[in-house]
C-alpha positions as CSV (number, residue, x, y, z in Angstrom):
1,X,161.7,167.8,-11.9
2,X,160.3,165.1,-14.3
3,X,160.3,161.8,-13.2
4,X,160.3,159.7,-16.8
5,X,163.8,161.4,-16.9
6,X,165.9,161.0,-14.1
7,X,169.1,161.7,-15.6
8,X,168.4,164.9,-16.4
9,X,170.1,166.5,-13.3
10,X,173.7,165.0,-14.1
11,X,173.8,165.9,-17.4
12,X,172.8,169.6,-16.2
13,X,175.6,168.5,-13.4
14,X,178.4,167.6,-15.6
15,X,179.8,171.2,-16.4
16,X,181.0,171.5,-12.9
17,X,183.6,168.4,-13.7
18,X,181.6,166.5,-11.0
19,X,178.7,164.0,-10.5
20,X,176.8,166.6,-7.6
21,X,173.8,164.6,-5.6
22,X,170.4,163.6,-7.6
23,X,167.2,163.9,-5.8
24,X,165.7,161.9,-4.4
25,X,161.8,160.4,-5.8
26,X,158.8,159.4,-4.2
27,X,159.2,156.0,-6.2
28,X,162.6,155.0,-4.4
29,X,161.5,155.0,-0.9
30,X,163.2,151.9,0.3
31,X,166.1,152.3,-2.6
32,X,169.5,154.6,-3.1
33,X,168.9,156.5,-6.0
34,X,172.1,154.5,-7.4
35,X,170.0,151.8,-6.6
36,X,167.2,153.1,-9.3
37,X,169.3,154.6,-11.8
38,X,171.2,151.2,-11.9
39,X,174.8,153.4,-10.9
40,X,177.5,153.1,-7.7
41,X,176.5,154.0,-4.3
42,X,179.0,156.6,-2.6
43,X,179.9,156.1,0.5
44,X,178.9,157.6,3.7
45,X,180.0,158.1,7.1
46,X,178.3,158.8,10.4
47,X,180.3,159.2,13.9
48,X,178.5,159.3,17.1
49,X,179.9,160.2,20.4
50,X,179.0,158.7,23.9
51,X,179.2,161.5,26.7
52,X,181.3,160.9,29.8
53,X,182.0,157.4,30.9
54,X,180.7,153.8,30.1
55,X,179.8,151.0,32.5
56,X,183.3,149.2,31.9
57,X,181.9,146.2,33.2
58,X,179.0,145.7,31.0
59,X,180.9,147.1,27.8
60,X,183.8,145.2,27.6
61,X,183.2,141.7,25.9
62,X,185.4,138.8,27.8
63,X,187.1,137.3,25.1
64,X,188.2,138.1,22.1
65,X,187.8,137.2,17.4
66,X,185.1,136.3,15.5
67,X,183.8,133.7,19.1
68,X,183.8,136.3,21.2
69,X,180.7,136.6,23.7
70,X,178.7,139.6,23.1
71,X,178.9,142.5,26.0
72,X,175.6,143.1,28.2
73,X,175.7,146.6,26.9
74,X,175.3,145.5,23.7
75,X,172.6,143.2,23.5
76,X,170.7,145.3,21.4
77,X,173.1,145.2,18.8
78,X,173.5,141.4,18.6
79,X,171.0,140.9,15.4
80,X,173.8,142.9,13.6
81,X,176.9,141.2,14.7
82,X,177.9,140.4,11.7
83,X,177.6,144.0,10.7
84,X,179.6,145.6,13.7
85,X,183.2,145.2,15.6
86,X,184.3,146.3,19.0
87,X,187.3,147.1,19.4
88,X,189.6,147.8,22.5
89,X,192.2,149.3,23.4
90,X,192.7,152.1,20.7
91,X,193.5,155.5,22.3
92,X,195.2,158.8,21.3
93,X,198.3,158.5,22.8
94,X,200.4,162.0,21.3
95,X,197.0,163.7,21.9
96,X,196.2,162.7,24.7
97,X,194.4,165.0,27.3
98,X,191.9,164.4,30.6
99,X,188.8,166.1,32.4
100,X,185.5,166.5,30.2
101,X,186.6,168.2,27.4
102,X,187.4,165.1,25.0
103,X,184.3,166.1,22.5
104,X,187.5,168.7,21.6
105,X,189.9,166.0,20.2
106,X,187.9,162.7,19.5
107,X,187.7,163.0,16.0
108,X,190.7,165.5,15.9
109,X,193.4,163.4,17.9
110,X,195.2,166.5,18.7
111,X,196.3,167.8,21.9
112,X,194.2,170.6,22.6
113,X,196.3,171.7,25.5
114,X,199.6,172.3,23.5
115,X,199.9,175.9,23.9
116,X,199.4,176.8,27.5
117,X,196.7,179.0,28.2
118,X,194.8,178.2,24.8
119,X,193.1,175.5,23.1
120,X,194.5,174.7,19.5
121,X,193.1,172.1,17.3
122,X,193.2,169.8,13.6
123,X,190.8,169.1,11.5
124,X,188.5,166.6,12.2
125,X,188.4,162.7,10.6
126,X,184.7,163.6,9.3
127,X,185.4,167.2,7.7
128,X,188.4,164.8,6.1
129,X,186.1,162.8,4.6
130,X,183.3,165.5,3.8
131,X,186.1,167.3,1.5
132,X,186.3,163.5,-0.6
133,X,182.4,162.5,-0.7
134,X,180.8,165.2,-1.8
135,X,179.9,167.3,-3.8
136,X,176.3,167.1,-2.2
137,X,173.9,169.8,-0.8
138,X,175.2,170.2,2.1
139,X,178.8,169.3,3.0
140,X,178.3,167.6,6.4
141,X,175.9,167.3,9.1
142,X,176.8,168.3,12.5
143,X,174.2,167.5,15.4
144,X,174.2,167.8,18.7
145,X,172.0,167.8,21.8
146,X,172.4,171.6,22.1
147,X,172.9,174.4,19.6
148,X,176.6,175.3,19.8
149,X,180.5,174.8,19.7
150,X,183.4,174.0,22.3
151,X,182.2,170.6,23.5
152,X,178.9,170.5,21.8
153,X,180.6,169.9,18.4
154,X,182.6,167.1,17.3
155,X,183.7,168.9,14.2
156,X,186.7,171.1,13.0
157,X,187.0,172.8,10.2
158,X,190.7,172.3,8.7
159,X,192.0,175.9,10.5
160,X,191.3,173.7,14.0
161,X,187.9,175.8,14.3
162,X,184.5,174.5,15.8
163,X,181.9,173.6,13.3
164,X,178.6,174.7,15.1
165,X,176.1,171.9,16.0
166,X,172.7,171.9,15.2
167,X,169.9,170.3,17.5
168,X,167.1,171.6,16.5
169,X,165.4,169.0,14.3
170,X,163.3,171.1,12.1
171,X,166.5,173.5,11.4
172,X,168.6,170.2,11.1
173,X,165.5,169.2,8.4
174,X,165.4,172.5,6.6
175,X,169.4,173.1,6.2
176,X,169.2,169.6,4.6
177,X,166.3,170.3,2.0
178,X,166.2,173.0,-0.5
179,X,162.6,175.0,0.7
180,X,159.7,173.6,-0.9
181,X,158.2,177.1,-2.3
182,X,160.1,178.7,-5.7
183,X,159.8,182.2,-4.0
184,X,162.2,181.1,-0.9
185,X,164.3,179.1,-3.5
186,X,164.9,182.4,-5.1
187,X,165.6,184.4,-1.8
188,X,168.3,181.7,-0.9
189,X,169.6,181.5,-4.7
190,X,170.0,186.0,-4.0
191,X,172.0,184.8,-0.8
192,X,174.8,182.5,-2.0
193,X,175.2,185.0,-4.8
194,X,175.9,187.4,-2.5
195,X,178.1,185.3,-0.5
196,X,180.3,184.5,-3.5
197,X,180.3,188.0,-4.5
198,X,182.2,189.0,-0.9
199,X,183.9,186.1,-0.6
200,X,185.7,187.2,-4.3
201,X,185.9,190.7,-2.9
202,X,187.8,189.0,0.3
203,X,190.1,186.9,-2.1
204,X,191.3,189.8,-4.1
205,X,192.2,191.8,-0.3
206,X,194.0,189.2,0.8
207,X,195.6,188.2,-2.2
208,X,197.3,192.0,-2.3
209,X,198.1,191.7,1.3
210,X,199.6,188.8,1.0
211,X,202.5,190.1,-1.2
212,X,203.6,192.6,1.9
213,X,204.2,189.6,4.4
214,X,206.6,187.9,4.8
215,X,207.2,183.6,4.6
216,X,205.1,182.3,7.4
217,X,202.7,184.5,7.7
218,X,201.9,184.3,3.6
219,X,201.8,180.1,4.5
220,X,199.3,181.0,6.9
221,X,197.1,182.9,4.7
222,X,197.4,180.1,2.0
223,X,195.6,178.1,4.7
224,X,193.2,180.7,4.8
225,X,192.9,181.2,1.1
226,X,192.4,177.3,0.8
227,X,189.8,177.0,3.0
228,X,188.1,180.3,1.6
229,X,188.5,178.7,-1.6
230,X,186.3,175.2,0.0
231,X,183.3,177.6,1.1
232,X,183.2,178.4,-2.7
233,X,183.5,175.8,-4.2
234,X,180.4,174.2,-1.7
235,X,178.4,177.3,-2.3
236,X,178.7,176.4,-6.4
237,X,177.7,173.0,-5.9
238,X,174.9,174.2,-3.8
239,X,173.7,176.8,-6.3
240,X,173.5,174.2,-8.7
241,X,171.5,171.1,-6.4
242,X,168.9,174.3,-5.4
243,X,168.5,174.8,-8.7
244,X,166.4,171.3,-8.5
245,X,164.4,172.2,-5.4
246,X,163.4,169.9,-3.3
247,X,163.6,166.1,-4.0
248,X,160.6,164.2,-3.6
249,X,159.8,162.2,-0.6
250,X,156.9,161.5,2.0
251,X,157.3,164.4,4.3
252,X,154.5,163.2,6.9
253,X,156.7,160.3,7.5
254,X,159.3,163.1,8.9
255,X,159.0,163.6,12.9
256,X,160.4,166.6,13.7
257,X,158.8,167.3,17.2
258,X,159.4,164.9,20.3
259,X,156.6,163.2,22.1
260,X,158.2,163.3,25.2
261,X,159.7,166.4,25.9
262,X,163.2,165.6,28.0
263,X,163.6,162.1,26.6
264,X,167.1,161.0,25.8
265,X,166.6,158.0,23.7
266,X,164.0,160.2,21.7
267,X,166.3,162.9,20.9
268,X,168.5,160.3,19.7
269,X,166.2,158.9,17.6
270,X,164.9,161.8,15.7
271,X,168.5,162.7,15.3
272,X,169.5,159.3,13.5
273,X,165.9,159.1,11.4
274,X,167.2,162.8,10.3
275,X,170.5,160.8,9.3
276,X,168.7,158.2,7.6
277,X,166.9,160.9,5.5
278,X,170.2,162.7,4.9
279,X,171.8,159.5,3.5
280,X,168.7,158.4,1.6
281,X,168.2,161.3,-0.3
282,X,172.3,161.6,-0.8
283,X,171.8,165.6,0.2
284,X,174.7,164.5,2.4
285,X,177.0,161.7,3.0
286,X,178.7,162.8,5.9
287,X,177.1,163.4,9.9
288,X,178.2,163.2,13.1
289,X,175.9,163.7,16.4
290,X,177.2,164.3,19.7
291,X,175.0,162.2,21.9
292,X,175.4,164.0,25.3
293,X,177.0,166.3,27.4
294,X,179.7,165.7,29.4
295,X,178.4,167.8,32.5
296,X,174.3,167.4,31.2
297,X,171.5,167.6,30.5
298,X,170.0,166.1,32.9
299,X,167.2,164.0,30.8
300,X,164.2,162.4,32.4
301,X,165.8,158.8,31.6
302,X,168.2,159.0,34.1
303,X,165.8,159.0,36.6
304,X,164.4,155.8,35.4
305,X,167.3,154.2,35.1
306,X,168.7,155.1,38.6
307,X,165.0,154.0,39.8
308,X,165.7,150.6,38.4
309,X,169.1,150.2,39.5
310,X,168.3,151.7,43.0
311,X,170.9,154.0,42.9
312,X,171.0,157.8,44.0
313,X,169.4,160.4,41.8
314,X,172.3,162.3,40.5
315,X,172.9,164.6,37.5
316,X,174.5,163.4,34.5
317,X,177.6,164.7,35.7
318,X,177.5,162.5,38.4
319,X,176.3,159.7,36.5
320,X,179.6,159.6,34.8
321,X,181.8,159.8,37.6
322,X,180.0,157.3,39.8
323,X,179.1,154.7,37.1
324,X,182.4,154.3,35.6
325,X,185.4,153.1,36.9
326,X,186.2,150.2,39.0
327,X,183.5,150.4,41.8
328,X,182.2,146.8,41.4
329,X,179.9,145.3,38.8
330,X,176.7,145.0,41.2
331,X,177.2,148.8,42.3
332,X,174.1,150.4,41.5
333,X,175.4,153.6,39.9
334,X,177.7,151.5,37.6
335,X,174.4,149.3,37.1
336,X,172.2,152.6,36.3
337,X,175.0,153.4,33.5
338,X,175.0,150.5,32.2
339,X,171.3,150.8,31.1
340,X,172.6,154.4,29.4
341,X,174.9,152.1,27.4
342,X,172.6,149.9,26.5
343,X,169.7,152.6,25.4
344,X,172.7,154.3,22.9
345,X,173.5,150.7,21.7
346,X,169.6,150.1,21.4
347,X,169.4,153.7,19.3
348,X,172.5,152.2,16.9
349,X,170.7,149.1,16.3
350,X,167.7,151.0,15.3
351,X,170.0,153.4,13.0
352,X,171.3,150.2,11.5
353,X,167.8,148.4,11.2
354,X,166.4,151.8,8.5
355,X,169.7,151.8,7.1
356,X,169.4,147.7,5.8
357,X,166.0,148.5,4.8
358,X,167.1,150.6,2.1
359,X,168.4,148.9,-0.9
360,X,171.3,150.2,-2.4
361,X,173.4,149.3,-6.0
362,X,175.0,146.3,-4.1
363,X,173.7,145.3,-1.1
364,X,172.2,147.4,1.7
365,X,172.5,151.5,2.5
366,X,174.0,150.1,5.7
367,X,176.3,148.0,3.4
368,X,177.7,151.3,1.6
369,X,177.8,153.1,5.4
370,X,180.4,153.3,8.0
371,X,179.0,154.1,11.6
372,X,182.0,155.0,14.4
373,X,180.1,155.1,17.7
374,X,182.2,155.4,21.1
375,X,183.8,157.6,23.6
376,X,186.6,158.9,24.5
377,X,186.4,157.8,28.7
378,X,186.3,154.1,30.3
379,X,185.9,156.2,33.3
380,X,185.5,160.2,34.0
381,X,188.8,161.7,32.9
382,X,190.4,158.7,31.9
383,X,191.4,159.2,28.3
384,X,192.9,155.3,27.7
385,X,191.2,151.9,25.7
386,X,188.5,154.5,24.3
387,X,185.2,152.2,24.0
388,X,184.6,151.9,20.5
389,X,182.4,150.2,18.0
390,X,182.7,150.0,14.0
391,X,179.8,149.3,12.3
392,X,178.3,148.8,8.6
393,X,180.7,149.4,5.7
394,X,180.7,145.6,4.4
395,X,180.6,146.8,0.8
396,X,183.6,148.9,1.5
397,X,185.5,146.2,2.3
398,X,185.0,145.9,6.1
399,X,185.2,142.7,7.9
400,X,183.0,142.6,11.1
401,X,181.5,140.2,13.4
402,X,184.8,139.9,16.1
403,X,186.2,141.8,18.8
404,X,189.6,142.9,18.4
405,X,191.7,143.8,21.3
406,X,195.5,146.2,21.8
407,X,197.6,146.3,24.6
408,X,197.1,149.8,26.3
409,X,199.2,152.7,24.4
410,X,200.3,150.7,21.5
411,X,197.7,151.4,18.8
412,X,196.8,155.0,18.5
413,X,193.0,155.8,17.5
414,X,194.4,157.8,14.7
415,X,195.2,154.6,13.3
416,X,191.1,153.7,12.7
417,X,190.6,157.0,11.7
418,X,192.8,156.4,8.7
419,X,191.7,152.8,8.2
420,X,188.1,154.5,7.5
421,X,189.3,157.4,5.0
422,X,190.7,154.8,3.2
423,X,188.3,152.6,2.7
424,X,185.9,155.4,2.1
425,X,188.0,156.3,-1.2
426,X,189.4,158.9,0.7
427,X,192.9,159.7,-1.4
428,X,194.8,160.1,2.2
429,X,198.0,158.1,3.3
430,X,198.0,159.4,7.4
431,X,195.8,161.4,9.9
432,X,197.6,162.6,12.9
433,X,199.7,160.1,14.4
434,X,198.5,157.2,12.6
435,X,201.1,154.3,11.6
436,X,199.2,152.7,9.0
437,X,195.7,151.0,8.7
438,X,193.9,148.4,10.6
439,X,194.3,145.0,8.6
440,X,192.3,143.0,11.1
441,X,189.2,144.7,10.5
442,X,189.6,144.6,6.4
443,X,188.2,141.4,4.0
């Protein structure tokens, strides 16, 4: 890769009908690549999910528009409050389901307990937008505090089915870089042609099986065939960004090993600095990070924080149900939540501080980024007014700065959800049980 001719790659690029990702060079540290080449910045989105309850108290602001006093719990965000709304009082209200397994259908809005005795699902508002802003390296990035699906994941594929999360932060790092050495290059090149070789031996199966069933089950392997046909389509456009290696950038400025071993706000960190990268470099323009677990882990800050608040050491299971709900204000669990809240809101405010320091074509990276972060409880098993906060996005025509309010059960979350797609550039006119976008929270 030369660096007197940057434009090399999309011409290379064109064939495929489609602008795929440049890399990224040493020179543009605190730019987009749009920004250097003088070209539009794509969008990106990033959704983050708070585990269990919030300190309904402290998260709630008072009042509501563009006047509103800022919420305790989000002190840390207030140097960006004109980059971030909450809002209050969105829900799913079709989908709606109870106990700890909303991770399932926050980004989904589909009830998951339709089918007694199973869990179905829908595709996911982020796997939405990952099929409209690509095509980069990798499609999306799905991160976690654990390695795993079920409740670890936020994201479904559009068959309903768990994308695996990835916590690790080094495997997180080396699914988003092509490998630095030619020989391993090579090796993974050997791979995805192999891969596309089965997958056109599997197309070919089906399609002959396919003519010997009869109506619905040939719709269902049209699904089938059409998400088939997505994995092949990523595994061309990633055969052709690996054909670049890896883009240039200072790699001893990437962390990849806590300092603390069972800190929460670390994890968090690494996780969005990973993000940061990922957006940066434009190897992907779509992540979303479950923060916690509903039930655990039990991370060393919550002993701080019940220390502080004089509450009773309890699990993070136990945190949830004893901090939220209506148990008082000065109750110390719902005080030793509270500084949970406000750590995740400190962690946003940092994502939001890298993401401003990056110039972009117009504006800031954080201008040309959306950030969802919120939960799906106000209180353990309470699935109603999910607390919510929509962040960055000015340059895609997002107007912040206020806190909007809904009477309970009237505006579904679905209706957000779509709101974002749109404004992403995303060619969609519903998800789930939308009605139709959010106007107060568009220029």
């Amino acid at each position: 890769m030369k660096r007197d001719h940057p434009l090399n790659r999309r011409t290379v690029l064109g064939g495929f009908g489609a602008t795929l990702a440049l890399p990224f060079l040493e020179s543009l540290r605190k730019k987009t690549l749009a920004a250097e080449l003088k070209g539009k910045d794509p969008s990106r989105f990033a959704c983050f999910y708070i585990p269990g309850a919030i300190s309904q108290y402290n998260w709630f602001p008072k009042d509501t528009g563009s006047d509103y006093t800022i919420a305790r719990s989000h002190k840390p965000l207030e140097p960006h409050r004109d980059h971030f709304s909450v809002l209050t009082g969105l829900s799913h209200i079709e989908g709606r389901i109870s106990g700890h397994v909303h991770p399932y259908s926050w980004l989904t809005g589909h009830n998951i307990n339709l089918i007694p005795g199973t869990k179905t699902n829908t595709i996911s508002v982020d796997q939405v937008a990952a099929k409209h802003l690509g095509p980069t390296y990798l499609n999306s990035l799905v991160m976690s505090w654990t390695n795993g699906v079920g409740t670890t994941t936020l994201s479904r594929n559009s068959l309903g089915v768990d994308i695996p999360a990835t916590a690790d932060y080094r495997k997180v790092f080396e699914r988003l870089f092509p490998p630095a050495d030619r020989a391993e290059i090579k090796k993974k090149q050997t791979r995805l042609a192999l891969n596309r070789s089965i997958l056109d031996s599997a197309m070919e199966g089906i399609k002959d099986i396919k003519r010997k069933l009869g109506r619905i089950d040939q719709e269902r392997i049209d699904q089938y065939l059409h998400s088939v046909r997505d994995v092949e389509k990523r595994l061309i456009q990633t055969e052709a960004i690996l054909e670049e290696g890896r883009p240039k950038f200072n790699e001893s400025e990437v962390r990849l090993e806590r300092e603390v071993k069972n800190s929460f706000q670390e994890h968090v960190e690494l996780m969005t600095d990973l993000i940061v990268l990922a957006f940066q470099t434009d190897m992907t323009r779509v992540a979303t990070q479950c923060l916690g677990g509903e039930a655990g882990p039990n991370y060393d800050d919550y002993k701080v924080w019940a220390n502080k608040a004089g509450a009773r050491l309890r699990g993070t299971h136990d945190v949830h149900h004893k901090g939220g709900g209506n148990r008082g204000a000065d109750n110390p669990d719902v005080i030793a939540l509270s500084y949970r809240d406000e750590m995740l809101c400190a962690c946003m405010a940092r994502f939001m501080d890298k993401l401003k320091g990056i110039r972009a074509s117009e504006g800031t990276l954080l201008d040309h980024t959306a950030i969802l972060f919120g939960g799906a409880q106000t209180a353990s098993h309470v699935g109603t007014s999910f607390p919510t906060i929509l962040a960055g996005g000015k340059a895609l025509g997002f107007k912040h700065g206020q806190h909007v309010k809904w009477p309970k059960d009237k505006r579904p979350m679905s209706d957000l959800y779509l709101t974002i797609l749109q404004q992403l550039g995303c060619p969609v006119n519903s998800f789930k049980e939308s009605a139709g976008p959010i106007e107060d929270l568009l220029v």
